[in-house]
N, C-alpha and C positions, 0 to 999 in steps of 0.2 A: 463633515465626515465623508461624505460621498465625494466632495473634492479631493479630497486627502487620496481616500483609493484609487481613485483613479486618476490621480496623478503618480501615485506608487508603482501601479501597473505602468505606465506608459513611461516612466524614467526607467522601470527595468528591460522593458523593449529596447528601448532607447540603445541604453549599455550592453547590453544583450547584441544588438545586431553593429554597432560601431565601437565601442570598447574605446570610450573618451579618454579614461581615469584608469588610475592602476585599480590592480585586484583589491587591495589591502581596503581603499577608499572607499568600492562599490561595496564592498562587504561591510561596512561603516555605516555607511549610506543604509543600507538596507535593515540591518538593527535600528536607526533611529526612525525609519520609516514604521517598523514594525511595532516601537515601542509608542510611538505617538497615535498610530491607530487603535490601537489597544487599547490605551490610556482615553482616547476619546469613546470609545466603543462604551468602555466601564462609566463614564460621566453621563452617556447616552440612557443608561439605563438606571439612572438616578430616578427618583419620583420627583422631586425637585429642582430649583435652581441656586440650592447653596450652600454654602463651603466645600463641602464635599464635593460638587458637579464643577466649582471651579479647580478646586485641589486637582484633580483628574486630570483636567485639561490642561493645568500646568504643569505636572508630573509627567505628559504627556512631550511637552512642548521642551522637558528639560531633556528629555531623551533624545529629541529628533535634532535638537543642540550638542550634545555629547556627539550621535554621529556623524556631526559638521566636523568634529573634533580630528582628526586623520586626512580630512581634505584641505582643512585651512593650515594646519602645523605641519603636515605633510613632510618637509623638508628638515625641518628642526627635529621631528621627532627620527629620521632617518638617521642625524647627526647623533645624536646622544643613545644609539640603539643601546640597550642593556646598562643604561645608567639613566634610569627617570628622576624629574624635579619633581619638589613636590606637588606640583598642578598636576601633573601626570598622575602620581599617585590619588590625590584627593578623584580626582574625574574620573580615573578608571574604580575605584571602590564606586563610586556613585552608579557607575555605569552596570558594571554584574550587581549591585544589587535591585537597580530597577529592573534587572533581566529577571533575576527573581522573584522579584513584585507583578512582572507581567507574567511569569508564567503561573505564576498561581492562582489570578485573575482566570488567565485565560481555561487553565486546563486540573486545575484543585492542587494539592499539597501533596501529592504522594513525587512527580519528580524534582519540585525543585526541596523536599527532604533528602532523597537518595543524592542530588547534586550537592546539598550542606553537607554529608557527610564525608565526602571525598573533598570539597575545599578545610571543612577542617585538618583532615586528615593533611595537606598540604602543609598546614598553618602548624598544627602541633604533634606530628604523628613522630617526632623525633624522642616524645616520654612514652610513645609506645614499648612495650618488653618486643623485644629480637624474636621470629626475624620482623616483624611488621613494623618497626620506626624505620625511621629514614634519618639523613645526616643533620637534619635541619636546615631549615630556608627562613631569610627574612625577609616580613610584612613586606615592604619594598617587590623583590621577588618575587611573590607573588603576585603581588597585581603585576607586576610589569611581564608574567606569564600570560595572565588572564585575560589583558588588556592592551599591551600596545603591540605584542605580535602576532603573528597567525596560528598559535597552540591555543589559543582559550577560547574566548566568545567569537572569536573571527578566525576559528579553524575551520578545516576541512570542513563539517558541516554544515555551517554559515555559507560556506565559500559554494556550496551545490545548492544550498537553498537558494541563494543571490543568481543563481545563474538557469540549472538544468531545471530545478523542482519548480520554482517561482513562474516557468514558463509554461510546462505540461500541466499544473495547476489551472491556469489563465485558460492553454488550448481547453480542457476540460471545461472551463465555463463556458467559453465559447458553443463547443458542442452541444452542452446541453441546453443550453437557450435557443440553439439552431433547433432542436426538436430531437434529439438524439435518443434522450430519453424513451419519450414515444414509439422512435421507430424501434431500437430493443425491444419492448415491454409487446409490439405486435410482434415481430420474427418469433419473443417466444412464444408466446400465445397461440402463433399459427400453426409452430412445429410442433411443441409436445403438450399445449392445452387439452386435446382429448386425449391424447393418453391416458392409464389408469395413473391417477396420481397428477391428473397433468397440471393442478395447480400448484403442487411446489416444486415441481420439476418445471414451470413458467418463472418459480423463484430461483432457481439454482440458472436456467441459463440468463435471464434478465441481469443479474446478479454478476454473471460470467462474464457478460457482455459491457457492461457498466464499469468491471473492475478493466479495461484497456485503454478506458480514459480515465478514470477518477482514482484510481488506487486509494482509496482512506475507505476501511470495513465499516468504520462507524456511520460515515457521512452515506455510504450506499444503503446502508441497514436503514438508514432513517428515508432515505431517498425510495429505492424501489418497496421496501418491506410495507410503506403507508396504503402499499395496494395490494400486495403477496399474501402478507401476514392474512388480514379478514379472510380474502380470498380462501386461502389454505382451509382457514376456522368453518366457513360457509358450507365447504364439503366433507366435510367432517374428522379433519386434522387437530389434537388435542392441542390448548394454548401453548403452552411448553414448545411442542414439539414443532408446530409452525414458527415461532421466534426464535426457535435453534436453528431449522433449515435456514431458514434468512439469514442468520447471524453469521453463521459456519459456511454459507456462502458469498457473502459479502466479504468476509475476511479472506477469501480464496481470493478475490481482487487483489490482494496484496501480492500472489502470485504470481500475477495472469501478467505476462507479457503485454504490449511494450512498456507502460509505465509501472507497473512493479510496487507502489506504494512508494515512487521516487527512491525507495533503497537503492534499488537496481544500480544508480548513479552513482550513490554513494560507495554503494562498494566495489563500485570502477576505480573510481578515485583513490578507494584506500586503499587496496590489491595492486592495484595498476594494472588491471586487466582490461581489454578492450571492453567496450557496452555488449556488442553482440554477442561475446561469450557468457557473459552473465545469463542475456535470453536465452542463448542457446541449453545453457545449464538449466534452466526452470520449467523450457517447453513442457519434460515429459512428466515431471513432478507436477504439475498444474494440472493439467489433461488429465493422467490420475487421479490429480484433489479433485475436481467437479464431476469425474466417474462415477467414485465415489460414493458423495453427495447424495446423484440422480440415482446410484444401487439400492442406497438405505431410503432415499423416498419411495423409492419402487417396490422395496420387501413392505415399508411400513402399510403402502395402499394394500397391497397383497393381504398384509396379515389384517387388516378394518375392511377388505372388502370396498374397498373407495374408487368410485370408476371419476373418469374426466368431465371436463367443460361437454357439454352438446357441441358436436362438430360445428353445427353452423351458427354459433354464437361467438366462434372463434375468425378473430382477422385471416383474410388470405395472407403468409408472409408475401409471395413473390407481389402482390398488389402493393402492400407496403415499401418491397424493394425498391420496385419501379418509381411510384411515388418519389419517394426521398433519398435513392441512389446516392444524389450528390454529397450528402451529409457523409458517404464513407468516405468519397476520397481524399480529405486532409489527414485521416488513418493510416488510409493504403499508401498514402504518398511520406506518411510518418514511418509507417516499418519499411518502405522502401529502401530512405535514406539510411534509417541507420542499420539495414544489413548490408546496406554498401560501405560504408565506410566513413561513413559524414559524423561528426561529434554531434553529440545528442544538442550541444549548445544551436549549431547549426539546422539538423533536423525539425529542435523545437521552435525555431523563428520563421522556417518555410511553410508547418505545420499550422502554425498560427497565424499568418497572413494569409494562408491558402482559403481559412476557413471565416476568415474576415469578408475575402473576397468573395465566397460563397453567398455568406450572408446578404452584402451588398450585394450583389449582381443578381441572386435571385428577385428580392424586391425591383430592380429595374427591369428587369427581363418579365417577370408579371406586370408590368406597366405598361410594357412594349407591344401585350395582347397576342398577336395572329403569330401562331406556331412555329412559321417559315421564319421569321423575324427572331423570335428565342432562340432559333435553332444559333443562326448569324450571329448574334448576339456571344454562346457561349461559345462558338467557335474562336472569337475575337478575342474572349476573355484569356481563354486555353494558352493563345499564341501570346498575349500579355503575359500571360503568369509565368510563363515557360522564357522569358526576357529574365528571369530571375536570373538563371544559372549564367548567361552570357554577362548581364548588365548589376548583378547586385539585388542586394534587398532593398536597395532605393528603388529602382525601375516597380515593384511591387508596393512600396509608398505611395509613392505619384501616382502608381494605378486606383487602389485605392482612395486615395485624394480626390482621384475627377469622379468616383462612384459617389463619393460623400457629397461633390459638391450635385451631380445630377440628383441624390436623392433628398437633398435639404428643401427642395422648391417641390415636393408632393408630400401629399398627406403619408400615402401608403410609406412614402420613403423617409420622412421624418419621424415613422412607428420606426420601423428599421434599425435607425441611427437612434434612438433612444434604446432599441435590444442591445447593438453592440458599446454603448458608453456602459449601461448598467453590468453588460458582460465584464469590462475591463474594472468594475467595482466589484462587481461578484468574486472575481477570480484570486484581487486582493487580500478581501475578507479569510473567503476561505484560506490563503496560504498564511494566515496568520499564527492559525496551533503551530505549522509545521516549522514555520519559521522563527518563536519564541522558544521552542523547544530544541531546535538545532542549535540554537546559539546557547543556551543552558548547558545543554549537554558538554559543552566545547568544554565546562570549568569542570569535566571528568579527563576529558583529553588532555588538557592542561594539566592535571594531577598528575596522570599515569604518565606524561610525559616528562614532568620535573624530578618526580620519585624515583622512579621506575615499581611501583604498585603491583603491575599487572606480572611481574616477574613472580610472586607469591602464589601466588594464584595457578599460575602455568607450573611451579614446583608441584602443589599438593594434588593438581589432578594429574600430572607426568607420573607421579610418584602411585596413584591407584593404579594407571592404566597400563605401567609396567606389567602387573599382576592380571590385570583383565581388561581389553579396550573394552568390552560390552559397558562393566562396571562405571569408568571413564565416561562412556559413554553416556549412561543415564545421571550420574551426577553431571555431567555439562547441561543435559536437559532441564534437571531440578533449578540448576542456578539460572537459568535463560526464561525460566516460567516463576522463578520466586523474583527476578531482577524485573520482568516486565508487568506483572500487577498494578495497572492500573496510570502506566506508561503506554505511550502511542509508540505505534512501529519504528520509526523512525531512529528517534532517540535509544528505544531498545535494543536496535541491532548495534547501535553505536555504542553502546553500552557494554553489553554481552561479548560482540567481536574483540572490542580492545581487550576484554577480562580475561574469556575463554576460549575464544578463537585462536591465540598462537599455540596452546594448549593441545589442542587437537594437530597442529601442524608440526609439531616434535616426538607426536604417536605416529606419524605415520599418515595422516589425513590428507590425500591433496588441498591446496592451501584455497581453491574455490569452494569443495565441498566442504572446507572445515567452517566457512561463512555463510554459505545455506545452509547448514548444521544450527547454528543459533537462529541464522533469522529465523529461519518455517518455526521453530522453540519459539520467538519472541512473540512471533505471530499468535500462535495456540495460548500465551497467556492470554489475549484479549478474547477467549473463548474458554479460558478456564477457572472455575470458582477459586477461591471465593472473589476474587478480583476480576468481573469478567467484561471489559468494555463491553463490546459488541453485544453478550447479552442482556446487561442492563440496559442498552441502547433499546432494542426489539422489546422490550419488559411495558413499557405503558404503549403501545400499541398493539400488544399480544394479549394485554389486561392480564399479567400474570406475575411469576417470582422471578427477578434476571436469576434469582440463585438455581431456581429448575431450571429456566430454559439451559443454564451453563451445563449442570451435568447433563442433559438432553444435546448439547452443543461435543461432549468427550465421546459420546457416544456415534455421532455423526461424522467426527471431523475424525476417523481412525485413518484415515491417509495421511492425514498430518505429524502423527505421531508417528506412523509405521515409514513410510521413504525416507524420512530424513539419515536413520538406522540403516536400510537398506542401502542408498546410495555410498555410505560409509564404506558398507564390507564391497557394495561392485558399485565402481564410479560410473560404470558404463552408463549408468541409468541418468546420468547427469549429461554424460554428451562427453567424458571425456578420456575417451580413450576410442580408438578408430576400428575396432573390433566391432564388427558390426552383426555379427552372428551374440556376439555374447551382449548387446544391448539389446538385441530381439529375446535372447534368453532372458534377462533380468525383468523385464517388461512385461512379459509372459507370466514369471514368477511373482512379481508385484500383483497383476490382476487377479491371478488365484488365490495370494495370501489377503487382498483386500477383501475378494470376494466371499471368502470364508468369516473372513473379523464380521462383514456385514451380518450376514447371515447369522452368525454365533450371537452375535448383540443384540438383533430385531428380534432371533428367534424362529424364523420363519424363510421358508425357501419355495418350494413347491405347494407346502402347507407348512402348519405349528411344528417345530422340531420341539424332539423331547429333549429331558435334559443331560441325557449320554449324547445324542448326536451337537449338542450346544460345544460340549465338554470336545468331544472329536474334531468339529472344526475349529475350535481355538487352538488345542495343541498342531492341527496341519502347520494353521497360518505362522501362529510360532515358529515354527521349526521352519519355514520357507524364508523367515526374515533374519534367525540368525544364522550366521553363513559361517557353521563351523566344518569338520568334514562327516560327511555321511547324511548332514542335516536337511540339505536338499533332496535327497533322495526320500529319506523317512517321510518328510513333508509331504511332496508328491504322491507317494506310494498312499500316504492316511488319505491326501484329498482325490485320491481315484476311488478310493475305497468307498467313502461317505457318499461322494456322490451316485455313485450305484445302490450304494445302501439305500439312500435316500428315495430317489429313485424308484427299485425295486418296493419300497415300504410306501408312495404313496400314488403307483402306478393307473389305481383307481377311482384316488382320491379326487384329483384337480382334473379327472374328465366331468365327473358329477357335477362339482360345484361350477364350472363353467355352463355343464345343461344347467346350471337352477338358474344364474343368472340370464343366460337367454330366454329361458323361461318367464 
């Protein structure tokens, strides 16, 4: 199995930086990569060694055959496009149904149900009653959707798996086994550890921090949260309420610039909008989400009275900087390229050799000992690396090569070259949800492509929104949070976007904000009951209900809920419109309608609010986010009001209780 991954890794390098094979093959290739790991993963975790542990292996082996099937027919299957033989037919049923079989290995029954139901629908949706049947398609038909073109299992989201996600995945292993981890988890410690609250304000930016490389809420929740969570508990944060912080900040990674939970790409691709506008679109809505976050951890310490870490049991960051510097710059040289203009394809392959190189040059240059000599050393390396853009991403092979072979012949440097192999297995592993699930998903894309489905859909809710975009608006929401229950991000924006994303773009919706519309919705399912990944993730290391932490997660995550509505009525806040007085306005308006939601929710601001001033700041925040006329103003005018109220009513209060606690 450890062969297999890393050989998976390194044939998508491979294809990734030379592009041997057409699209159609690599995307082939990488289904059967995907399905034979899998397949062996499931056999791996057999108690025994029989029938079942062989079955696996060869259900395994029949998959990674199947996606031989496009590389070796290739030409024939070209010739006969939209007229398959029966071998076609029998192979591709064989083939979406082991996609089926692995996704529910890998990731339980709730997507590849929601996918049955839209391949039936394919299959027999023609004895549906008007308008929901369709003209009818035959068995033929559909596989030959599903299967031998680029609309099903080897669409678009296959086709970004196989290439942009498969890569920032890997970079993401990479880093983390460089020490990445680490160095976050000191920066935050050092910045806002003693702060009041500074333990889970340690979790919200560690969290912050982790989601620029790793984008998966679950995978960070389990990652950073095994140290957050306790922490939190230790200083006196209810269980509940430390595995929602976690939770509801790990799923902000899915936000956080530059890898985005690999959406980002996907809906490049779909849109055909450049990568950078997408970032550009999520900067300010992120930066909000973990505001946020850090406000309601801040009221929550406030209102338990909970002070920080002892300053000096807290890392110095800048000591940590210094230290492990290195470890950012295959980041800074990642958001470099792509707000220059480099395809994320490109970006992610200089990313990931830069940090290869890291890796290896570091161990030789600690070999090298006396100071003067390291320095020499990375100057040399610098001048090598930077032969990329003149000479190719060979020139960075070869460089790499002569590191591999200087560190084969020392001990320190064959530890090294054992990080970076198990890195290229790691990185495998993980992109396996993303990549069983993209390829599933493809037999919704296939549907709505062969149907036309998703025209139903964009009727009934065209049809409220006439009457009320708000209205509109919150049934898009319902359906983006009842679609993603217990579905990874990914697949759910894929999902959601096809249903009710053009929907939003025939009311009126710029056609960017109507897709951050659903996804931030897809996102907040995996924080919303009764279906809540991310909280059930945090739930046995919280030693608690994931069903409390979830509603302790609605209550945290109210920027989630609240921008997505706001950038609606002003896009400004998205990046897209060049008024730059009126993005400073909406940004403005955001912080104060968060700030109030916070406040109304914990209950607490300067001290306890009673339940008139609860009641006061929720109707401000309201009225701030819907953007009807007169609505900003009323808003505003309430939250000058409250806050002097506030204010004025507890001007004696919080000088006291700061003497008790100096006291």
């Amino acid at each position: 199995m450890f062969a297999i991954a890393v050989a998976f890794s390194l044939f998508q390098i491979y294809t990734a930086s030379y592009t041997p094979l057409s699209s159609l093959v690599v995307r082939s290739l990488h289904v059967g990569f995907l399905l034979l790991l899998t397949f062996a993963l499931c056999a791996s975790l057999r108690s025994n060694r029989g029938g079942a542990f062989w079955l696996d292996w060869a259900v395994g082996v029949l998959g990674f055959a199947i996606g031989l099937y496009h590389w070796y027919f290739e030409y024939d299957l070209l010739m006969r496009a939209g007229d398959p033989s029966m071998t076609d037919i029998v192979v591709g049923l064989v083939a979406v149904a082991l996609v089926f079989e692995a996704a529910r290995r890998i990731m339980g029954i709730a997507l590849p149900i929601v996918c049955a139901v839209f391949l039936a629908y394919a299959l027999f949706g023609e004895y549906l009653p008007s308008p929901l049947n369709h003209r009818g398609y035959g068995f033929d038909q559909v596989v030959d959707q599903m299967f031998l073109g680029t609309e099903g299992i080897y669409g678009t989201p296959i086709f970004v798996s196989s290439t942009y996600i498969f890569l920032f995945i890997l970079f993401g292993s990479f880093l983390e086994r460089a020490g990445m981890i680490g160095l976050f988890t000191d920066v935050a410690m050092g910045t806002v550890g003693h702060q009041r609250g500074g333990p889970a304000k340690v979790a919200v930016v560690s969290s912050a921090l982790m989601g620029t490389i790793n984008g998966s809420g679950v995978a960070n929740v389990v990652t950073t949260g095994q140290f957050t969570i306790p922490l939190m508990k230790r200083f006196g944060y209810r269980s509940e309420f430390a595995g929602a912080v976690e939770a509801t900040a790990s799923m902000g990674g899915q936000i956080m610039p530059p890898v985005m939970g690999a959406v980002a790409f996907i809906m490049a691709e779909t849109i055909n909008v450049p990568y950078v506008e997408i970032v550009k679109a999520a900067i300010i809505p992120a930066i909000l989400y973990f505001a946020t976050v850090l406000w309601m951890v801040h009221l929550e310490a406030g209102r338990l009275n909970l002070v920080g870490l002892p300053k000096k049991d807290c890392p110095n960051p800048l000591t940590a900087i210094r230290e492990k510097w290195f470890l950012v710059l295959p980041l800074a040289v990642l958001v470099y390229l792509l707000f220059s203009g480099y395809t994320p394809l490109f970006a992610g392959t200089v990313g990931l050799g830069l940090t290869a190189l890291i890796i290896l040059g570091t161990s030789v240059a600690t070999l090298l000992g006396p100071m003067a000599l390291r320095v020499v050393f990375w100057i040399a390396l610098g001048f090598a690396a930077s032969a990329f853009f003149e000479y190719g991403i060979s020139a960075v092979y070869l460089l790499i090569g002569a590191l591999i072979l200087f560190n084969l012949f020392t001990r320190g440097g064959r530890e090294t070259l054992n990080l970076t192999v198990e890195s290229l297995a790691e990185g495998a592993r993980n992109a396996l949800s993303v990549g069983v699930a993209c390829a599933l998903v493809g037999v919704i894309i296939g549907t709505m492509t062969l149907t036309g489905l998703g025209s139903n859909f964009v009727r009934v809710i065209v049809s409220v929104g006439e009457g009320s975009l708000f209205l509109s608006l919150v049934l898009t929401m319902l359906t983006c949070l009842v679609l993603g229950m217990g579905i990874p991000t990914i697949p759910n924006y894929i999902i959601t976007s096809s249903l009710v994303g053009p929907a939003l773009l025939d009311l009126g919706v710029p056609l960017l904000v109507s897709h951050m519309f659903v996804f931030y919705f897809g996102i907040m399912a995996d924080l919303t009951p009764p279906v809540a990944l991310a909280a059930f993730a945090a739930a046995p290391i919280a030693r608690t209900s994931g069903l409390k932490i979830g509603l302790q997660c609605m209550r945290i995550a109210v920027a989630g809920f609240v921008v997505p509505f706001m950038a609606v009525y002003s896009p400004s806040l998205m990046l897209q419109t060049d008024d730059t007085v009126a993005t400073i306005y909406v940004v403005v308006k955001a912080v104060i309608s968060i700030g109030l939601w916070g406040a109304a929710s914990i209950g607490y601001l300067r001290t306890r609010l009673t339940v008139l001033e609860r009641i006061w700041a929720t109707a401000a925040a309201f009225l701030l986010v819907v953007a009807l006329p007169v609505t900003d103003e009323l808003g505003l005018a309430l939250a000058l009001a409250f806050a002097v109220y506030h204010w004025w009513r507890t001007r004696g209060v919080t000088g006291q209780r700061h003497a008790d606690r100096t006291a």
